[in-house]
N, C-alpha and C positions, 0 to 999 in steps of 0.2 A: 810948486807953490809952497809956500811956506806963511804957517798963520803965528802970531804973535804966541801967543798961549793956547793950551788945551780947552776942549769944552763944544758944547751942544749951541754955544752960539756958531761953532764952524761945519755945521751939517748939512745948509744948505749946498754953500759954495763945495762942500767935499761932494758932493753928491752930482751938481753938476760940472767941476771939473776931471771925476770921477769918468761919467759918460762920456764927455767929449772926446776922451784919450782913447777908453776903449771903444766907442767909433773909429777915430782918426785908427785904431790898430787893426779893425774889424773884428772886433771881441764880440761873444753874444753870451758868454755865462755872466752873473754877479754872484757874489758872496755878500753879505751884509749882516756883520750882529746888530741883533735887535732883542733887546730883551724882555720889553713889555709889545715891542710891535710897531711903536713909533716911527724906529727909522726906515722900518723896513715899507710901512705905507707912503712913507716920502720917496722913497728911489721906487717904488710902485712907480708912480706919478713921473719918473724921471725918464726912467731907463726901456723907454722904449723899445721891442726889437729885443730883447736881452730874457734870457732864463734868468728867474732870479729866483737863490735860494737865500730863506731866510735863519741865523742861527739863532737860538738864543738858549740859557740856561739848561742843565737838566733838573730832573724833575723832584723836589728835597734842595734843593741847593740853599732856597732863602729857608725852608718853611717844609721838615718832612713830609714827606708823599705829596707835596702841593705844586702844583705849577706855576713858573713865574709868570706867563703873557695867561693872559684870560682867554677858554675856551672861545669866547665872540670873534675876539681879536685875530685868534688863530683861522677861525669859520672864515673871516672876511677876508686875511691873505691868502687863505689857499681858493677861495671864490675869484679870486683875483689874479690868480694861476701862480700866485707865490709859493714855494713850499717850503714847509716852516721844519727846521729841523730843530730837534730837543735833545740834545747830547751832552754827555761828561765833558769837561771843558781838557782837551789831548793834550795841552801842555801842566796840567799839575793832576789830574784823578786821583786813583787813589793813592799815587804818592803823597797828596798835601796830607788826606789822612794819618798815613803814617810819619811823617814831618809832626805833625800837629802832637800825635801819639808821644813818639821816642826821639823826637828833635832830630838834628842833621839835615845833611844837605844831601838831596837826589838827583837822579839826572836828568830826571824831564824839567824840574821846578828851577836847573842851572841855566836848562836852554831859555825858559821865560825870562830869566832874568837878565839873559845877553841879550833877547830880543829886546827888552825894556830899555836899554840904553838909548834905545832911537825910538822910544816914548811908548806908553803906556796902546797907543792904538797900531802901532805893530806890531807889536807880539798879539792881540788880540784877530787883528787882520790874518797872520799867519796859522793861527790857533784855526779859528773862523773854516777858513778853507781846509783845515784837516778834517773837523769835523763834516765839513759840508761832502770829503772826498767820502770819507767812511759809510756815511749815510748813502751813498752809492746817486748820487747826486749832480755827477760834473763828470765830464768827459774826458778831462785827461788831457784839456787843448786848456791855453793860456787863459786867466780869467781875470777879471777887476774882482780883487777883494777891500771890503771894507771895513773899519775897526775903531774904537773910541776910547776914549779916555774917563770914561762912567757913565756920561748919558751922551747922547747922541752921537754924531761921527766926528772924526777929524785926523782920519786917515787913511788914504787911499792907496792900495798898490797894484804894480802891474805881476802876477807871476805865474810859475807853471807850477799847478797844485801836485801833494802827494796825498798817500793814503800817511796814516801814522806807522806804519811797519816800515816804509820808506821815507822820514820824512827826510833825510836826507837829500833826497833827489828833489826835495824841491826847489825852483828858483825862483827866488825876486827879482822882476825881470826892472822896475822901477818902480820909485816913487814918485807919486803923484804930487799928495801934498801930505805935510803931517806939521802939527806946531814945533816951534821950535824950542820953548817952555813948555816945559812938560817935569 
């Protein structure tokens, strides 16, 4: 499926076309960024049947020592059997630092930017699931991950997650939907 444009108007339908697939595959992990908690209480609601882990920011990103999703927020996903992961984002850390520092190009921040060609919630989606593998999180079997383009979803893939020491072996097994403006 494919949506006209990017955007948090496409979170609903990402989320349940999302599910249906990985039903139809019999998938039972989700990945999902979410960064203040929003989208991840939406696939809450959706994704029946399914582990769901939730990614979002680490902790300094917007606002030293501070966290992006509010401790409430976080309380109510993991009450909900969500679990919220808080991590360095595996495709730019502390290389953006150093980029930011002494300018150049590195080789996590080249792989973001080949995954961005096919929009700003794939490379996010891919990003997502690394984190979520590191956080020791996901088993190693194929999973629906999720990803967006600033706020909310509007991108869904099917693949087989890695840790970041291997993200090579990861595979995108399909795509669900992703816009096609972006």
């Amino acid at each position: 499926m494919y949506f006209d444009k990017a955007g948090r108007e496409n979170t609903e339908a990402t989320l349940k076309k999302a599910y249906e697939r990985g039903k139809e595959l019999g998938l039972t992990e989700l990945v999902v960024a979410s960064t203040k908690g929003d989208t991840a209480l939406k696939a809450w609601g959706i994704f029946s049947g399914f582990t769901i882990t939730s990614v979002t920011y680490h902790c300094g990103y917007m606002e030293p020592f501070k966290s992006v999703m509010k401790e409430e927020v976080k309380k109510e996903l993991e009450t909900k059997g969500v679990r919220v992961v808080s991590a360095t984002h595996a495709l730019s850390g502390v290389e953006r630092a150093v980029a930011k520092k002494h300018s150049g190009v590195y080789p996590a921040l080249l792989i973001a930017d080949t995954l961005r060609l096919f929009g700003q919630g794939t490379k996010v989606a891919v990003e997502v699931a690394v984190m979520a593998a590191d956080s020791g999180n996901l088993t190693g079997k194929d999973i629906v991950s999720i990803g967006g383009s600033g706020h909310g979803a509007d991108t869904a893939l099917i693949l087989k997650p890695a840790n970041q020491s291997d993200l090579f072996d990861m595979r995108i097994r399909e795509i669900v939907c992703k816009p096609r403006d972006f």
